[in-house]
N, C-alpha and C positions, 0 to 999 in steps of 0.2 A: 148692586142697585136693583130694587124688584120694577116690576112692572108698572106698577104707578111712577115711580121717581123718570123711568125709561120716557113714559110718555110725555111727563111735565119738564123734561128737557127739551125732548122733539117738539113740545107746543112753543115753547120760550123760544129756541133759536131759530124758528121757523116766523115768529112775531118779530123779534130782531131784523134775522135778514131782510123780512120785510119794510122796515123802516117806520110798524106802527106802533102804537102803544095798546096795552093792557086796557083800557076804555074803548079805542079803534077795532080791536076783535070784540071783545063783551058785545058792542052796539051790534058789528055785524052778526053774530049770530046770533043774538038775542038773548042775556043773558046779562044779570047784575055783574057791575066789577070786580064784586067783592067775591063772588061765585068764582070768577074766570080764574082770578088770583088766587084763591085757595085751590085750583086747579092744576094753576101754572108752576105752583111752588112745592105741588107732589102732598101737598094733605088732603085735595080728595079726587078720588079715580072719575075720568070723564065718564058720565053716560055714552053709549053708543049714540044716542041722538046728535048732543055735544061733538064728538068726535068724527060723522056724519058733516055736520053744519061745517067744521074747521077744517074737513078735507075738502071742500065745495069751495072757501073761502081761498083754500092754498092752491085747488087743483091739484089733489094727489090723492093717488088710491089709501083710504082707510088703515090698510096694514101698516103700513110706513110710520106710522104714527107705534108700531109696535117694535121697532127695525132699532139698531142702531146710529148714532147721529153719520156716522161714513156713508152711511146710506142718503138719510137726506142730507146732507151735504152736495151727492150726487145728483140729487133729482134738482134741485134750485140749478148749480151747474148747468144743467142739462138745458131749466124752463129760463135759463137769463139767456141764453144763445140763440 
């Protein structure tokens, strides 16, 4: 998997665990659905701004978003406790 696909999983299951939907992130960070969704689905690599907005969203350092899903997996773990 390269590095777009890496990220547009970590944005998915990080949307998941959170219990919202692909319109619920789009709004918060500001950004069409359609935008988010071609994001989320690995056809196009986030901007750092994007990726900025969605760590502020999730409260997670930026890298993590580059990290394997064992990672954030971790970090939710950790922020439900």
């Amino acid at each position: 998997m390269d590095i777009t696909g890496i990220i547009a999983n970590n944005i998915k299951q990080l949307r998941k665990v959170n219990g919202l939907s692909q319109q619920d992130v789009a709004e918060a960070i500001s950004i069409d659905v359609s935008v988010y969704s071609r994001i989320e689905n690995g056809k196009t690599m986030a901007s750092y701004d994007k990726l900025h907005n969605l760590s502020k969203l999730y409260r997670i350092p930026i890298e993590k978003f580059f990290k394997g899903w064992a990672v954030i997996f971790k970090i939710i773990m950790i922020t439900l406790k």
